[in-house]
N, C-alpha and C positions, 0 to 999 in steps of 0.2 A: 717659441722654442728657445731653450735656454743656449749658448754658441759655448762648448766645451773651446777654454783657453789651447792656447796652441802656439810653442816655440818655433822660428821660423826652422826647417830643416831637422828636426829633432823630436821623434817620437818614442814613446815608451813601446815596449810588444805588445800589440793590439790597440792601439789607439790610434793607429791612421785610418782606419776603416771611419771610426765614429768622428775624425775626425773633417773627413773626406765628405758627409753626411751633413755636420756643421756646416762645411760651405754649400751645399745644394741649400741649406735653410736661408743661409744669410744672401743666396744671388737671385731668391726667389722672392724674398723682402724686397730688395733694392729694385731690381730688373722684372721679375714673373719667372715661368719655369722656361723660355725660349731662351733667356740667357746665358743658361747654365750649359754648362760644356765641362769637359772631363779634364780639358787643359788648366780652364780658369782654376773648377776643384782641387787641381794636382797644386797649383800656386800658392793659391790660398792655406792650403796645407802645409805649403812647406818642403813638396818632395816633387819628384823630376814628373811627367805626364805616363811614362810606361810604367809607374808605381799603382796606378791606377787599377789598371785591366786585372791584376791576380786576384783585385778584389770586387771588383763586379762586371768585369769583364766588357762593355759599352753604358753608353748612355742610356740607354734603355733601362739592363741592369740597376746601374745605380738609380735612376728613378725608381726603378719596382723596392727597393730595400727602401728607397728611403718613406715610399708608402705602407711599406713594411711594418717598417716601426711606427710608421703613423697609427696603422693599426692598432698595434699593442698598445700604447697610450690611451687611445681612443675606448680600448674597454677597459684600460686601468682605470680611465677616466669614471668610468658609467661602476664599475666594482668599487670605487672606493665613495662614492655619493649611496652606494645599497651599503655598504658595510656600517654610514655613520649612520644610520639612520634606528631609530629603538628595535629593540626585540620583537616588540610587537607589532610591526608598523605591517599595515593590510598592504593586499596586491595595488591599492590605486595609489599611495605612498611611495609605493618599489618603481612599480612603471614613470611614477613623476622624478624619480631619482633617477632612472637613465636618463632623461631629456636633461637633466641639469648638468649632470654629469657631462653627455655631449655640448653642450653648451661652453661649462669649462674647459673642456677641451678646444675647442676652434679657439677660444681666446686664447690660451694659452699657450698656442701651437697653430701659429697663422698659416707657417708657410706648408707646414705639414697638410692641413685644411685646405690647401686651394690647389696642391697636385696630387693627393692619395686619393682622387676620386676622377683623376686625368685619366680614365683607363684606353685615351687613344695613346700615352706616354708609356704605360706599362708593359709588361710582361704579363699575361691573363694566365699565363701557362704556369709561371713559379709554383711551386708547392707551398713555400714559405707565406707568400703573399696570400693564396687561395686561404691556408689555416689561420691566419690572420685578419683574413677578412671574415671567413667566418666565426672563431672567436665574435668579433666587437659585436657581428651582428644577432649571434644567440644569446648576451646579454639582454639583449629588446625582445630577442622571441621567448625566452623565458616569462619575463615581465607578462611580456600579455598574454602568454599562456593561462600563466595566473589570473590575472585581471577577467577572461575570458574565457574561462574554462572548457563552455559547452560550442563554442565557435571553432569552423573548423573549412577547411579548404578554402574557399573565397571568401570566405566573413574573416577569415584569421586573416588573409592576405590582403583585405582591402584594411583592415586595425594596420598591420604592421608599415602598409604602404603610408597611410594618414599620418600616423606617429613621426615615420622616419624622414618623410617628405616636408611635415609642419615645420618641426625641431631645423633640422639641414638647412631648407628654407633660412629659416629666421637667420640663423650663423651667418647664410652666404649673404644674404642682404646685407647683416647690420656692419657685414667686414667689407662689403665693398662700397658701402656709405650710404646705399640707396633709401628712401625715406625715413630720412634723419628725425623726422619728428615722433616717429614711431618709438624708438630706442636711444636716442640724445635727449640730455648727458646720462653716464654710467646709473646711477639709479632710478633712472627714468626704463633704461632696460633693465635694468631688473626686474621691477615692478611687471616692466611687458612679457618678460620671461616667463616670470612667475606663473600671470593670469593665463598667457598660452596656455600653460603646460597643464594649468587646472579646467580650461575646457577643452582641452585634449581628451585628458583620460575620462572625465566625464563621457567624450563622445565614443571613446573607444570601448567605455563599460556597458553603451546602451545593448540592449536586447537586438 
C-alpha cells in the first residue's frame, strides 16, 4: 500500500482521516496489527490522540475502515484485470482475471491483506464494511456464474469456496514466505500463479 506523504502537524480538510489509515499500513508492516494503537496513529499523523475518535471513534473502528478500503481495492483490483482483458474473452478468461486480479492486489497492498480478513479485529456490524465486502466478493460470484451456469446451491458454493480459498491460499503463503520454492524468485510466481489459476477454472468448469 502506497504511505500518502504527510506534514508533521499539518493537514489539508479531509486528509487526516486517510492519513490516519497510512499509519495502520505502515505499523502493520513494521509490527503486525497488535501494534497498532490510536496513539501511535495519532503521532504518526501528526495530530494530538483525541483527533482520532471523530474519525473512527476506537480501535476497533479504525481497523474495520481500514479493511474497509481494503475491500474496495480488492475488487478494483479483480475489475480492472476484467476490463483489460478483449471483448471477446469467454467466462473461463473472466474468472482467471479475478484470481490475478486478487493476486495483485495482496502484493500490492500487504498490510491491507493480512488484517481485512482479521474479522476477530473488526466491526462485522459496519454497513460500510458488509457493502464492501460484499462488492469484492460478487466480482468472483459473477465470474462463476458465468463460468457455471447450470450449477447452483452447493455446486455453486463448493466452485466459489475452491476458487476463493486456492487464490487466498497462495497470497497468504507466498507473503509469509512459507514454501519458498513454490513461488521464489518473482517469476518463478508467476509462472506458479499463472498454472494455479489455469487448473482452477479448468476444475471449476467441470460438470
Amino acid at each position: 500500500m502506497s504511505v500518502t506523504p504527510k506534514a508533521e502537524g499539518r493537514h489539508h480538510h479531509g486528509a487526516l482521516r486517510q492519513a490516519l489509515l497510512d499509519a495502520v499500513a505502515e505499523i502493520v508492516l513494521e509490527a503486525g496489527p497488535e501494534a497498532v494503537s490510536l496513539r501511535e496513529c495519532a503521532r504518526r499523523a501528526g495530530v494530538s490522540h483525541s483527533a482520532v475518535a471523530p474519525h473512527f471513534g476506537d480501535k476497533r473502528g479504525l481497523f474495520t475502515a481500514f479493511a474497509t478500503e481494503g475491500s474496495r481495492r480488492l475488487a478494483a483490483a479483480m475489475e480492472a484485470e476484467l476490463a483489460a482483458l478483449p471483448g471477446k474473452a469467454g467466462p473461463r478468461a473472466r474468472l482467471a482475471a479475478t484470481g490475478c486480479g486478487y493476486i495483485a492486489f495482496a502484493r500490492a497492498n500487504p498490510a491491507q491483506f493480512r488484517l481485512m480478513f482479521r474479522t476477530d479485529l473488526l466491526d462485522r456490524t459496519d454497513p460500510d464494511w458488509q457493502a464492501a465486502m460484499q462488492a469484492s466478493f460478487a466480482v468472483l460470484e459473477r465470474a462463476m456464474a458465468a463460468l457455471a451456469p447450470k450449477a447452483g446451491g452447493r455446486a455453486m458454493r463448493a466452485r466459489l469456496a475452491l476458487a476463493w480459498a486456492a487464490v487466498h491460499g497462495f497470497c497468504a503463503l507466498r507473503a509469509e514466505g512459507a514454501g519458498g520454492d513454490l513461488w521464489h524468485p518473482d517469476d518463478r510466481a508467476a509462472r506458479t500463479a499463472e498454472d494455479m489459476i489455469e487448473l482452477l477454472v479448468e476444475a471449476c468448469a467441470a460438470r
